[in-house]
PAGU-939476 format. One line per field, with one value per residue (C-alpha): residue number from 0; residue in three letters; x negated, y negated, z negated. Coordinates in steps of 0.1 Angstrom, whole numbers. Example, Ala and Ser with C-alpha at 12.3 -4.5 7.8 and 13.67 -1.06 7.14 Angstrom:
<nodes>
filum: 0;1
nuse: ALA;SER
px: -123;-137
py: 45;11
pz: -78;-71
</nodes>
This chain:
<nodes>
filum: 0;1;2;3;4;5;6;7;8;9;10;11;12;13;14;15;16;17;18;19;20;21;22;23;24;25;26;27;28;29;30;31;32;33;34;35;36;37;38;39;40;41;42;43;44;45;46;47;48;49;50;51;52;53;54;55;56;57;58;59;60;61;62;63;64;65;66;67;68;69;70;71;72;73;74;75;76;77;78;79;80;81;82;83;84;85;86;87;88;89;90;91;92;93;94;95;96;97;98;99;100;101;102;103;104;105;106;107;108;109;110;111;112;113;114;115;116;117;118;119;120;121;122;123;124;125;126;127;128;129;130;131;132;133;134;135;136;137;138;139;140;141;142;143;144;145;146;147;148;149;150;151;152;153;154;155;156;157;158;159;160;161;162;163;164;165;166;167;168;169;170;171;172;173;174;175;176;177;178;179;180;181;182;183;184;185;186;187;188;189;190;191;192;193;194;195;196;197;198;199;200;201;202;203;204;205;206;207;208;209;210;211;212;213;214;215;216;217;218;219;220;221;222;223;224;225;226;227;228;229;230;231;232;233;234;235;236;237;238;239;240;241;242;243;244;245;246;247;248;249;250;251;252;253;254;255;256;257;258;259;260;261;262;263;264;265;266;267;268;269;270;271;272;273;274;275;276;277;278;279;280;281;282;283;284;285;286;287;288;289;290;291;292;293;294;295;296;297;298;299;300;301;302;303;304;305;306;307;308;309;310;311;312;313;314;315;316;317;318;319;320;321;322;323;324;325;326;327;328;329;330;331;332;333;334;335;336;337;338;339;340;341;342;343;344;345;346;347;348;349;350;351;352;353;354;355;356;357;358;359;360;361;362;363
nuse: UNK;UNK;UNK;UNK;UNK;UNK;UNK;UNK;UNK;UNK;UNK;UNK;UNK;UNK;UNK;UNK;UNK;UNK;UNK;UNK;UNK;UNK;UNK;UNK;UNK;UNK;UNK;UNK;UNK;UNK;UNK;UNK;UNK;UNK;UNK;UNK;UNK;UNK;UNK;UNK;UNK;UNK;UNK;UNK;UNK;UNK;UNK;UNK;UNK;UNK;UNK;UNK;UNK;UNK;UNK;UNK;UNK;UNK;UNK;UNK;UNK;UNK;UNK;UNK;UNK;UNK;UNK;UNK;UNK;UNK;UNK;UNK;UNK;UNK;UNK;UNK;UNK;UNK;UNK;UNK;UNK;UNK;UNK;UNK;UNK;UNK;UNK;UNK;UNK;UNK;UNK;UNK;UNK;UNK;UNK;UNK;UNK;UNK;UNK;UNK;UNK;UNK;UNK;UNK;UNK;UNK;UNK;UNK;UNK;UNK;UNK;UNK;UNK;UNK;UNK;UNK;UNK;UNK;UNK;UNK;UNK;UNK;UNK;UNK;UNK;UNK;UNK;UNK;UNK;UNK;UNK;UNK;UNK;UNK;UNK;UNK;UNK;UNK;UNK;UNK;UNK;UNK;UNK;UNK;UNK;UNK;UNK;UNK;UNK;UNK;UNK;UNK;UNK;UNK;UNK;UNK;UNK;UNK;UNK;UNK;UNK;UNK;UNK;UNK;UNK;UNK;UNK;UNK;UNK;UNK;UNK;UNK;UNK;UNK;UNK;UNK;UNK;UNK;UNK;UNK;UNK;UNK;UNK;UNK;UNK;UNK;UNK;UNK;UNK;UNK;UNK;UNK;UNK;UNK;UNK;UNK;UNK;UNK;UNK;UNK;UNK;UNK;UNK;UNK;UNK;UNK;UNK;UNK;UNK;UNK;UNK;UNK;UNK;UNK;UNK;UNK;UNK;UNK;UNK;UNK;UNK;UNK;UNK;UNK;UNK;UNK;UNK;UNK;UNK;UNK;UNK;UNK;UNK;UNK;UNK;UNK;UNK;UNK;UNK;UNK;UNK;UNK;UNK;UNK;UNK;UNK;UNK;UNK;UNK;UNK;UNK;UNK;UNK;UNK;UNK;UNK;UNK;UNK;UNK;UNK;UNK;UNK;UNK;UNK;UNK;UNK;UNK;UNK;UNK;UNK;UNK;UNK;UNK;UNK;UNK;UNK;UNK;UNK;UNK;UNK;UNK;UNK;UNK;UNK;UNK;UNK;UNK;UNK;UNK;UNK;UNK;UNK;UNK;UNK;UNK;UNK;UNK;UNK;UNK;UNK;UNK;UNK;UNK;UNK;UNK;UNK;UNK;UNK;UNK;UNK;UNK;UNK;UNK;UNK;UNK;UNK;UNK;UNK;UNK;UNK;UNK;UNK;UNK;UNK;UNK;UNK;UNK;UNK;UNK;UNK;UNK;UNK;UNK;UNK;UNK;UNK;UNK;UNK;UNK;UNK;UNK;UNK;UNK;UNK;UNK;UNK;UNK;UNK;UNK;UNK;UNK;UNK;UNK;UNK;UNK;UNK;UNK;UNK;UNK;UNK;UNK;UNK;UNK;UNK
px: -111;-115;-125;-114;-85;-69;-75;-53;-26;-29;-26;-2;22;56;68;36;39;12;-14;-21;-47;-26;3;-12;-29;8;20;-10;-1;36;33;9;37;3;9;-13;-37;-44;-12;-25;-59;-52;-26;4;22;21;10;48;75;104;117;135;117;107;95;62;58;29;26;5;-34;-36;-71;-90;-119;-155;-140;-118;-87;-62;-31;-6;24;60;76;65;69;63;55;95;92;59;82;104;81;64;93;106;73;77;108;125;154;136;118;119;91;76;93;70;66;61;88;109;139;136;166;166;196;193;205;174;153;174;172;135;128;138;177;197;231;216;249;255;221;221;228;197;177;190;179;144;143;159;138;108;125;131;99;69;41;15;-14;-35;-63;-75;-47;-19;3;19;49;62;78;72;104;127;166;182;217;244;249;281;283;252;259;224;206;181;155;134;97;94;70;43;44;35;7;-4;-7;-20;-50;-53;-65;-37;-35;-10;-7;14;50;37;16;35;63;35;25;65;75;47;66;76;66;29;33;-3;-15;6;-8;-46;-38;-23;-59;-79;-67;-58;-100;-127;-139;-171;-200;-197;-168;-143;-149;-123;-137;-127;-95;-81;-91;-73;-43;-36;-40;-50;-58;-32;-24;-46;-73;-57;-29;-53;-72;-40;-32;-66;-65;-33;-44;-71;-47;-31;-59;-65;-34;-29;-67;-44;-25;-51;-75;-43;-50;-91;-94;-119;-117;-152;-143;-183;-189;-158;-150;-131;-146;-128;-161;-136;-111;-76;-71;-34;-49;-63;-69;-68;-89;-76;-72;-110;-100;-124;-110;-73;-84;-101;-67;-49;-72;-69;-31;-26;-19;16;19;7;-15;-32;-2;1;-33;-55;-92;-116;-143;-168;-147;-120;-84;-64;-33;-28;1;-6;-32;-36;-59;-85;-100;-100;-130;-123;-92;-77;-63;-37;-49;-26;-55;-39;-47;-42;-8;-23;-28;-54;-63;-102;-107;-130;-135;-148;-129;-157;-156;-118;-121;-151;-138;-96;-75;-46;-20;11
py: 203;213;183;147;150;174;151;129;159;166;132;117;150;135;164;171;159;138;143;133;105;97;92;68;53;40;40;12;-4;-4;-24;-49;-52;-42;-47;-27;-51;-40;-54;-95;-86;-72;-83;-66;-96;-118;-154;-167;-176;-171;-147;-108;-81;-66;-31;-27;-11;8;2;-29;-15;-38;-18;7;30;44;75;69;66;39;22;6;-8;0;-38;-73;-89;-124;-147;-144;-107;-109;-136;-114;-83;-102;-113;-83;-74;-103;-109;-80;-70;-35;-6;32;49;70;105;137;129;93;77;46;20;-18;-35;-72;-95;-108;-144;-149;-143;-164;-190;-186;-188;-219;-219;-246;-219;-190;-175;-178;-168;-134;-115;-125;-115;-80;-81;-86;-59;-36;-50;-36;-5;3;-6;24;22;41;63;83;108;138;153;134;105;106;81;65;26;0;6;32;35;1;-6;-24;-6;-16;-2;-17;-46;-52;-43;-11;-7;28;31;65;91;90;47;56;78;56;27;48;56;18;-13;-28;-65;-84;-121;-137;-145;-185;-181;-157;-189;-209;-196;-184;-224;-232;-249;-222;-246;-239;-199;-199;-217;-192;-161;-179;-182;-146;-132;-152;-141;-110;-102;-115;-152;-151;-177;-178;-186;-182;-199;-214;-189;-161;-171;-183;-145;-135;-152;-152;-189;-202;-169;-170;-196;-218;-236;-270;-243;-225;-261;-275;-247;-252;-286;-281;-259;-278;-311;-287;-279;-313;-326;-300;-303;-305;-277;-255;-270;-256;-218;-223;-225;-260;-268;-277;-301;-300;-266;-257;-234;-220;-215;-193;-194;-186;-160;-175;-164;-153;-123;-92;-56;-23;2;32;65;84;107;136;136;138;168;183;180;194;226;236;229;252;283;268;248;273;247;273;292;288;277;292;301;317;340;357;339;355;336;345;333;331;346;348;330;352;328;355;324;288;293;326;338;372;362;381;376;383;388;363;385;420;414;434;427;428;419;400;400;379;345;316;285;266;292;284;248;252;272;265;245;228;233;222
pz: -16;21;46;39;65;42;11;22;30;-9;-23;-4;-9;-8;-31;-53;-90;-102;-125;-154;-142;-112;-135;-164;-136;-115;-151;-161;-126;-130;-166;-150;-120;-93;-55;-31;-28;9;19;14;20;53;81;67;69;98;89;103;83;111;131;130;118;161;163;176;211;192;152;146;133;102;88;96;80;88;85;112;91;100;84;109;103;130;132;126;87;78;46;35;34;14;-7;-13;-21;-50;-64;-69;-87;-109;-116;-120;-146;-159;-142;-151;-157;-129;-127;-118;-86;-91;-77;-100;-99;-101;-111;-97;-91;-56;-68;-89;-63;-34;-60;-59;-22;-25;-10;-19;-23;-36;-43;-1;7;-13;20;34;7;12;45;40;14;42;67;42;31;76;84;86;69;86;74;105;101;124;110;120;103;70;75;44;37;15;-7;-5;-9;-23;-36;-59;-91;-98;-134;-142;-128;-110;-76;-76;-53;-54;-52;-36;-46;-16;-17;-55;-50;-22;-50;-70;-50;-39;-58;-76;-77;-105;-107;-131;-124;-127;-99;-76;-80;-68;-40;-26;-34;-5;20;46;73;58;67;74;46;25;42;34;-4;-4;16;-4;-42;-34;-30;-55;-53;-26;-27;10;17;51;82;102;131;109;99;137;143;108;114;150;153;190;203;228;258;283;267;256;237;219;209;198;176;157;154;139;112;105;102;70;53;54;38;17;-4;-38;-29;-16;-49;-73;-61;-69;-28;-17;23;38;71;73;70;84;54;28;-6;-32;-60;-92;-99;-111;-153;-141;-116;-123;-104;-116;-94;-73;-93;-90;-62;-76;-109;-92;-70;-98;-118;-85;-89;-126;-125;-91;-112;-116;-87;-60;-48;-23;-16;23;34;58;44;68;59;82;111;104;94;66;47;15;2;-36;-59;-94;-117;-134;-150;-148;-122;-111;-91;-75;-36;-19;23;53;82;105;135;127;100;72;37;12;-27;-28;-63;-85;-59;-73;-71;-58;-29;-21;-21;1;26;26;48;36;61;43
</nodes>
């Protein structure tokens, strides 16, 4: 459907009801209590475990694509916001299902997961919990193309439910699709209490076992090289800084052998490496919904939801609008055309489809 930049227009439509793949896709997802996978893999979460949630002077580039697509986050997150992301995954009360759009509640209580972290007063420290869930519901999550951003956060609009007696946090319906159309990562509740009860003066060592199960084990392993880059360790600072640094984080690794050895992660001080070789029993992925399939969904169920309504499709060089789509068949449709220059409109019966998808661009 039209060029890739407008793909991502039509998926990530806040306001556009999934299909029916999309949906038992999230739904799969959703029972399985899946994380964007992206967000351990990548930088999403700075391999700290202090400090405010600071805006960006620009958003942070955490991955990028061939096809010049990028994902950037607006203001710094550590390890206790990623703490507190998974927990919410794994420990929550219920969940709704996804509506039409995709969007759902979690229902949590905030003690539970205080209690989790790790804080001696959990009923004190309750507060601060609900901070790092605003901190992830104010921060932007970034998606560029060609044609422009789409702007959505992590979680959406959190609150106490008094007559229910719990906390809610909403999953809206873009950060759904965006799952959706990402590989899904779910460990078991055991090991996401695992890996939060790292010591938090290990932040690094906690972002490394996050990377390294959220992807498939690899026979070749990390280098230390690659991870200083990864996790922004002795990149800044004179010489004898940066040094410092590294020796430090190798000092962890190795003290920590048992610990690291618990998560399936062995630390080479001869090869300078970490090996991940086997895949945990308590993690699994589900794949990204098969963005053809979607579109092809999109297209077939546009009679009722005006998919082209609004777009521009140019024939013979020439711009029109559609104002109308009339579905003749499923392959065959009549389009009423507002000649973009000249204000007049016209019927062209009988299209194809194939010839709309071809030659339309999505412009809402």
């Amino acid at each position: 459907m039209g060029t890739q930049k407008d793909i991502y227009n039509v998926l990530y439509d806040k306001d556009r009801e999934l299909t029916k793949i999309e949906y038992s896709n999230l739904r799969s997802k959703q029972i399985k209590s899946c994380m964007n996978a992206n967000f351990f893999r990548r930088n999403m979460f700075n391999a700290t475990s202090r400090g405010s949630r600071i805006q960006y002077v620009r958003p942070k580039i955490v991955w990028e694509y061939s096809d010049g697509k990028s994902v950037a986050v607006s203001h710094s997150l550590h390890q206790r916001h990623a703490d507190v992301l998974s927990l919410i995954h794994s420990d929550y009360s219920s969940m709704t299902k996804p509506s039409k759009d995709g969007s759902y509640d979690i229902y949590l209580s905030l003690y539970r997961i205080a209690k989790l972290m790790g804080y001696k007063d959990p009923h004190k420290r309750t507060d601060d919990v609900k901070q790092f869930i605003n901190d992830l519901r104010w921060t932007d999550f970034i998606i560029t193309t060609e044609n422009g951003e789409y702007r959505n956060t992590i979680l959406g609009r959190a609150y106490f439910d008094e007559g229910k007696d719990t906390f809610i946090v909403k999953v809206d319906g873009d950060s759904a699709k965006i799952l959706t159309h990402t590989t899904g990562v779910s460990l078991s509740r055991k090991l996401t209490h695992s890996i939060v009860s790292i010591p938090n003066k290990y932040p690094k060592l906690k972002a490394l076992v996050r990377f390294s199960l959220a992807n498939k084990p690899t026979s070749h392993g990390y280098t230390l090289d690659f991870l200083f880059t990864k996790f922004g360790i002795g990149t800044t600072g004179n010489a004898q800084h940066r040094s410092n640094k590294k020796s430090l984080f190798r000092k962890e690794l190795l003290e920590n052998k048992e610990l690291l050895a618990s998560f399936n992660l062995i630390y080479s001080s001869h090869s300078s490496k970490i090996f991940y070789f086997e895949q945990l029993d308590d993690i699994s992925f589900e794949l990204s919904a098969p963005t053809s399939k979607v579109l092809d969904e999109i297209i077939v169920s546009s009679d009722d939801e005006n998919t082209f309504k609004g777009s521009v499709i140019t024939i013979d060089s020439i711009a029109y609008e559609i104002l109308n789509v009339d579905y003749i068949t499923d392959d065959v449709v009549n389009l009423e055309l507002l000649n973009i220059n000249t204000d007049k409109v016209g019927i062209s019966k009988n299209v194809p489809i194939a010839l709309v998808e071809k030659y339309v661009k999505i412009t809402h």
